[in-house]
Kinemage of the C-alpha trace (Angstrom):
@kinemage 1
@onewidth
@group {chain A} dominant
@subgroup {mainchain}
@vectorlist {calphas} color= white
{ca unk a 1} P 0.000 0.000 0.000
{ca unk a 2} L 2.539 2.619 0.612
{ca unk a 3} L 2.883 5.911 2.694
{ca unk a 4} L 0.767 7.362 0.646
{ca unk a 5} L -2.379 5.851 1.106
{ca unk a 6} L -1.867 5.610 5.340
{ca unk a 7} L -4.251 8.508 5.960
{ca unk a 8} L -6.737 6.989 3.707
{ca unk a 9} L -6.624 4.035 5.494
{ca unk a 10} L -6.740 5.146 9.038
{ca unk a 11} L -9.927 7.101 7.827
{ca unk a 12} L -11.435 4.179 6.258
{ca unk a 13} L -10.608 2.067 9.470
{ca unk a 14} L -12.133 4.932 11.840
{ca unk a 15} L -15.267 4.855 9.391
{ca unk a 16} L -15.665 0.714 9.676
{ca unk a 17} L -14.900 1.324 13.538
{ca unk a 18} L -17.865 3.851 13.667
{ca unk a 19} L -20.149 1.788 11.633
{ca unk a 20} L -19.866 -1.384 14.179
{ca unk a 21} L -20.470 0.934 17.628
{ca unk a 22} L -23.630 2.388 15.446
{ca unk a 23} L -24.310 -1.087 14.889
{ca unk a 24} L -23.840 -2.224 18.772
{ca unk a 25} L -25.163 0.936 20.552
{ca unk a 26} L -21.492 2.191 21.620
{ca unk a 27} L -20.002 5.533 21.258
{ca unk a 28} L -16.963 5.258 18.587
{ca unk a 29} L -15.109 7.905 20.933
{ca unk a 30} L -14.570 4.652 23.687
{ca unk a 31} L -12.101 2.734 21.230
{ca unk a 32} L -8.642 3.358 21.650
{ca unk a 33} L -6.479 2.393 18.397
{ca unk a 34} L -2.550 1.365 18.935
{ca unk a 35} L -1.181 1.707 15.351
{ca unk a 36} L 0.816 -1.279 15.987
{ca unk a 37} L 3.778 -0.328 13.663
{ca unk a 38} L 6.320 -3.561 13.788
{ca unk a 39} L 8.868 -3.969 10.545
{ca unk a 40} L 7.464 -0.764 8.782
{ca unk a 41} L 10.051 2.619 9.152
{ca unk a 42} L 9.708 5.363 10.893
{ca unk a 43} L 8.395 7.690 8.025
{ca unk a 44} L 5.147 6.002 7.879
{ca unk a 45} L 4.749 6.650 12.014
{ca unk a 46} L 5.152 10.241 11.149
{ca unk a 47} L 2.787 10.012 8.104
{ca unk a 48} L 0.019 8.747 10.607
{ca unk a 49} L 1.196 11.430 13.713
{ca unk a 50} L 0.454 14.183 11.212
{ca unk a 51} L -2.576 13.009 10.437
{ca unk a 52} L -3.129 12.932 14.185
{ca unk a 53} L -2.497 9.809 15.984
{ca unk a 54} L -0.716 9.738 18.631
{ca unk a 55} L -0.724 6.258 20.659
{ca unk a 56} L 2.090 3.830 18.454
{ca unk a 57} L 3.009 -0.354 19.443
{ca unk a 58} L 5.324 -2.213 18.474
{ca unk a 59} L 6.106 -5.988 19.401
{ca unk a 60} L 10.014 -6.222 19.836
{ca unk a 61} L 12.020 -3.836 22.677
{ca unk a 62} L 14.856 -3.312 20.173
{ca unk a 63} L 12.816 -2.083 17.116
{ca unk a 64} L 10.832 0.421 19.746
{ca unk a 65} L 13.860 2.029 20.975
{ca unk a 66} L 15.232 1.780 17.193
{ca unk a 67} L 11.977 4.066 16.582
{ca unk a 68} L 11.633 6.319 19.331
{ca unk a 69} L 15.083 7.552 18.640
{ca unk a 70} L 14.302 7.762 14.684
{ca unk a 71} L 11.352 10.346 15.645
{ca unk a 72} L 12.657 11.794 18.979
{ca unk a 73} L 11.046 14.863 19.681
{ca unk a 74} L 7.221 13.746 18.580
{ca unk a 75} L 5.611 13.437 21.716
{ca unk a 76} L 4.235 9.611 20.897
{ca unk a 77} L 2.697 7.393 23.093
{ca unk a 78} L 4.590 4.376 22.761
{ca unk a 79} L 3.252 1.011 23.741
{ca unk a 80} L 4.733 -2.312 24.254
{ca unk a 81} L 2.342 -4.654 22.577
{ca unk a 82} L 4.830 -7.722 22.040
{ca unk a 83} L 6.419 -10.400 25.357
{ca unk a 84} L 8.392 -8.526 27.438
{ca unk a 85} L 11.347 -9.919 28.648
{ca unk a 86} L 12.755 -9.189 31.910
{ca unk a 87} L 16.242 -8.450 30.998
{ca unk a 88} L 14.722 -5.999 28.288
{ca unk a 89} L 12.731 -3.593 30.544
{ca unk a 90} L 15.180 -1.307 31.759
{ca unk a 91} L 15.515 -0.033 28.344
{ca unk a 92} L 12.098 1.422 27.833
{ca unk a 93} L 11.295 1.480 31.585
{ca unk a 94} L 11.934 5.605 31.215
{ca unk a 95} L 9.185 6.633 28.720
{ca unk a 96} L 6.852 3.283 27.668
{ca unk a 97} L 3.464 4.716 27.748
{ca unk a 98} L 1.571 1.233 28.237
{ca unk a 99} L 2.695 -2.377 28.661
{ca unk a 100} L 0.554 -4.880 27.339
{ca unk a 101} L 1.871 -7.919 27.955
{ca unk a 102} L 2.545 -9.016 31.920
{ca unk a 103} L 1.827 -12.488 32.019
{ca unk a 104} L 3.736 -13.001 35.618
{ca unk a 105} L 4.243 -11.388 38.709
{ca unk a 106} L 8.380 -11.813 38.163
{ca unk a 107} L 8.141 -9.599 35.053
{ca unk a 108} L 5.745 -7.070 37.268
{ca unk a 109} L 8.080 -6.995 40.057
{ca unk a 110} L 10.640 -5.763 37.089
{ca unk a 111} L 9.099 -3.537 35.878
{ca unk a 112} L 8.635 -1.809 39.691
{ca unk a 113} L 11.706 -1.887 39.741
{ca unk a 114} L 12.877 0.102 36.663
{ca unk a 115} L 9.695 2.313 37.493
{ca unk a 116} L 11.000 3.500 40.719
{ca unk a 117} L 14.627 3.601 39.299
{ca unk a 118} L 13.023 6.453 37.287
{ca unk a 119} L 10.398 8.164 39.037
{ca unk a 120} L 7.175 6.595 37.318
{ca unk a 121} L 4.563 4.766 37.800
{ca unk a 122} L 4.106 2.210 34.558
{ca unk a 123} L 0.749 1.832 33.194
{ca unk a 124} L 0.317 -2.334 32.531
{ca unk a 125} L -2.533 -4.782 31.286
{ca unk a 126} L -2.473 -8.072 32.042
{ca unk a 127} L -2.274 -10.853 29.172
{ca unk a 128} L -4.602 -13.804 29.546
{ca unk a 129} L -4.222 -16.358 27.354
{ca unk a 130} L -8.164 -16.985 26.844
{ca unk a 131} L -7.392 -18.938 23.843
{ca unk a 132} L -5.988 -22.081 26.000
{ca unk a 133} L -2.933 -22.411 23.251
{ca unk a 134} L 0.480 -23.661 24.850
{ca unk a 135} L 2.681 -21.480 22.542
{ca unk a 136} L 0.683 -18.143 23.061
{ca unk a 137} L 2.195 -15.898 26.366
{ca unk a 138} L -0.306 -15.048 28.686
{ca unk a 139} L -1.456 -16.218 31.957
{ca unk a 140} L -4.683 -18.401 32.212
{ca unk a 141} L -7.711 -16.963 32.925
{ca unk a 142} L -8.357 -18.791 36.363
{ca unk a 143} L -5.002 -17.574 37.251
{ca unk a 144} L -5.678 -14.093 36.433
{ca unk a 145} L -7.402 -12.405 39.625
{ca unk a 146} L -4.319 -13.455 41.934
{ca unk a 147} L -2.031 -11.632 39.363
{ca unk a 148} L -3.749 -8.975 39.257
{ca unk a 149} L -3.955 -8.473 43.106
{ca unk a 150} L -0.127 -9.130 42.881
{ca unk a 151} L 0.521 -6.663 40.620
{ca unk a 152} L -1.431 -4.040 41.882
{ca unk a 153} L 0.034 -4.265 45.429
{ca unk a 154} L 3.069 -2.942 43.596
{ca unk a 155} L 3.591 1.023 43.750
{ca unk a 156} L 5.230 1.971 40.687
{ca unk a 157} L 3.072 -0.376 38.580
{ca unk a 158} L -1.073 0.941 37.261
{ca unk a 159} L -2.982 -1.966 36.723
{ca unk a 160} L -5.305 -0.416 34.040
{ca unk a 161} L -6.769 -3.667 32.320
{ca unk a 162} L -6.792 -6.927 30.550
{ca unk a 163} L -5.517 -8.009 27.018
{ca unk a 164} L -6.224 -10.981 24.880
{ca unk a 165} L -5.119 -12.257 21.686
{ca unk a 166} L -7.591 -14.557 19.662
{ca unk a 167} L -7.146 -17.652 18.546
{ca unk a 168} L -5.908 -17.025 14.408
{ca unk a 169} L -8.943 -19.124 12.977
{ca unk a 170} L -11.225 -18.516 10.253
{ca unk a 171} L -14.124 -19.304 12.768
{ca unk a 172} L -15.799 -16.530 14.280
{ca unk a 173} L -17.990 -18.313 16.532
{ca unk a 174} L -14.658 -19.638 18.585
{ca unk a 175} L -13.041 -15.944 18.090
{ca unk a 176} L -15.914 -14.631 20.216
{ca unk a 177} L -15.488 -16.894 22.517
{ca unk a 178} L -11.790 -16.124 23.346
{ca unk a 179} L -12.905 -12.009 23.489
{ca unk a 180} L -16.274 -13.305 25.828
{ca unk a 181} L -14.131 -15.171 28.008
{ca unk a 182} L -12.282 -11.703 28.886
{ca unk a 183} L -15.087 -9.524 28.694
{ca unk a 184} L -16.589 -11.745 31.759
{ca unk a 185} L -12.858 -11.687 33.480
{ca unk a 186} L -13.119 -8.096 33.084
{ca unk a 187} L -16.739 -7.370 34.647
{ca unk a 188} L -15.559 -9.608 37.510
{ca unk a 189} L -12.096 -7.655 38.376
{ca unk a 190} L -12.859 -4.144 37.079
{ca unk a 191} L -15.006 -3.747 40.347
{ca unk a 192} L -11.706 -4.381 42.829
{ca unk a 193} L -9.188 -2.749 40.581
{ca unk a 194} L -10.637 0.333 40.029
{ca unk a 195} L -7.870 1.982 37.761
{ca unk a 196} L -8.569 -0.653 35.113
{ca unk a 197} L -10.147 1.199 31.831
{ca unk a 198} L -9.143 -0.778 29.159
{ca unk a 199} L -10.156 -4.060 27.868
{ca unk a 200} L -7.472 -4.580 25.134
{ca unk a 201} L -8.373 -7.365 22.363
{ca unk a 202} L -9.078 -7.222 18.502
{ca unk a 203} L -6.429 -6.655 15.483
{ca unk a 204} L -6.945 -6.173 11.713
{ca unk a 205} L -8.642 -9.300 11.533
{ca unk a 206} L -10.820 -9.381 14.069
{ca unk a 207} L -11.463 -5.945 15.418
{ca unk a 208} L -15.026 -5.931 14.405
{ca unk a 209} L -15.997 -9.120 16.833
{ca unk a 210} L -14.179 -7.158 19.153
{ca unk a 211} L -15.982 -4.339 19.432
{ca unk a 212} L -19.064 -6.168 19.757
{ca unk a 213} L -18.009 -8.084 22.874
{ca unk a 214} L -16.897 -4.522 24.384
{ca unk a 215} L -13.158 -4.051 23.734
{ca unk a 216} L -12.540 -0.357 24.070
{ca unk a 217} L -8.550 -1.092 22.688
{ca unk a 218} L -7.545 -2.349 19.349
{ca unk a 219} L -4.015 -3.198 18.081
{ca unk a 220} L -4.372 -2.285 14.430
{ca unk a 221} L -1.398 -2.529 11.745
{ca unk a 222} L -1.610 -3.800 8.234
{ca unk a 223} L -5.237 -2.011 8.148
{ca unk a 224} L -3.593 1.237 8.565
{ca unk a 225} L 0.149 0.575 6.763
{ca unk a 226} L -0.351 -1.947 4.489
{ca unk a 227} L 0.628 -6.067 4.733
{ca unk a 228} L 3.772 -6.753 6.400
{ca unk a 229} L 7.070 -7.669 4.719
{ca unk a 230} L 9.008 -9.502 6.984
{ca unk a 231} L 12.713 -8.092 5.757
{ca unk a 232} L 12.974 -4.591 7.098
């Protein structure tokens, strides 16, 4: 597709996006988009920041840093969509905006750690694994409601939600049942965690079902830049 056609796109995605929520009775102004930029350069982040986005992911700690520093001085919200390892957070532990991916009370304590190290507090989401598949991260659901009481006895850490990846099928009917099984985990912790405001799940391919099962976060990249070409 090109930088040329990433406004169009973001339009046309913010159009579908505002069609569904008609369709559902939900305000469009609830869902959050993360341009989830992985493998494309840093001239198509700044295509879509002047068209006014601000709130960027990518999956791999190296290739964020690699991009932040590429477009230093745009004040971009830069989120960690991808497994975090715990050797790797000290080097974003200064200016990540989100965290999307603690699966494990080791990787929160971390990430405490580097917080207070710089004088934050770290905004996180919990990944559940809601799909049940062995070589997806993310902590099962029954396990979830002891991290999260972990994590949020932490100081420097913001438990703000829950995030899910579903299962990469053609069926929609077991799709919606990965985003329902977090929706319900949601309901059930939102009520003793009371910073949690987003309910991360839904990419290119399944934002849609998403939305309808109440995800107010979407991870969005080859609808907005085009497919992917694994060589950059």
């Amino acid at each position: 597709m090109g930088l040329d056609n990433i406004r169009k796109n973001y339009l046309d995605l913010k159009s579908k996006i505002k069609a569904v929520c008609q369709r559902c009775g939900r305000d469009e102004n609830e869902i959050k988009i993360v341009a989830v930029s992985k493998t494309f350069p840093s001239d198509y982040i700044l295509e879509l920041f002047n068209a006014g986005h601000k709130d960027f992911g990518e999956n791999r700690v190296q290739e964020l840093i690699k991009k932040k520093d590429e477009v230093r001085n745009t004040p971009i919200n830069w989120h960690l969509v991808g497994h975090l390892q715990t050797n790797k957070v000290k080097y974003i532990s200064n200016f990540v905006y989100l965290i999307h991916s603690v699966d494990s009370f080791k990787l929160a304590e971390e990430i405490d750690k580097h917080a207070k190290k710089n004088n934050r507090i770290i905004d996180v989401l919990i990944q559940v694994n809601t799909s049940n598949e062995p070589q997806k991260s993310g902590i099962e659901p029954d396990k979830a409601p002891r991290l999260c009481r972990e994590v949020s006895s932490l100081e420097n850490i913001r438990l703000c939600g829950l995030m899910t990846l579903a299962q990469l099928t053609s069926d929609t009917k077991i799709i919606r049942e990965n985003f329902k099984v977090l929706r319900s985990l949601y309901d059930d912790l939102k009520e003793k965690h009371p910073d949690f405001k987003y309910l991360s799940m839904g990419m290119t391919s399944d934002f849609e079902i998403a939305i309808e099962e109440g995800s107010n976060m979407l991870r969005i990249g080859s609808a907005i830049f085009g497919e992917r070409e694994y060589n950059y």
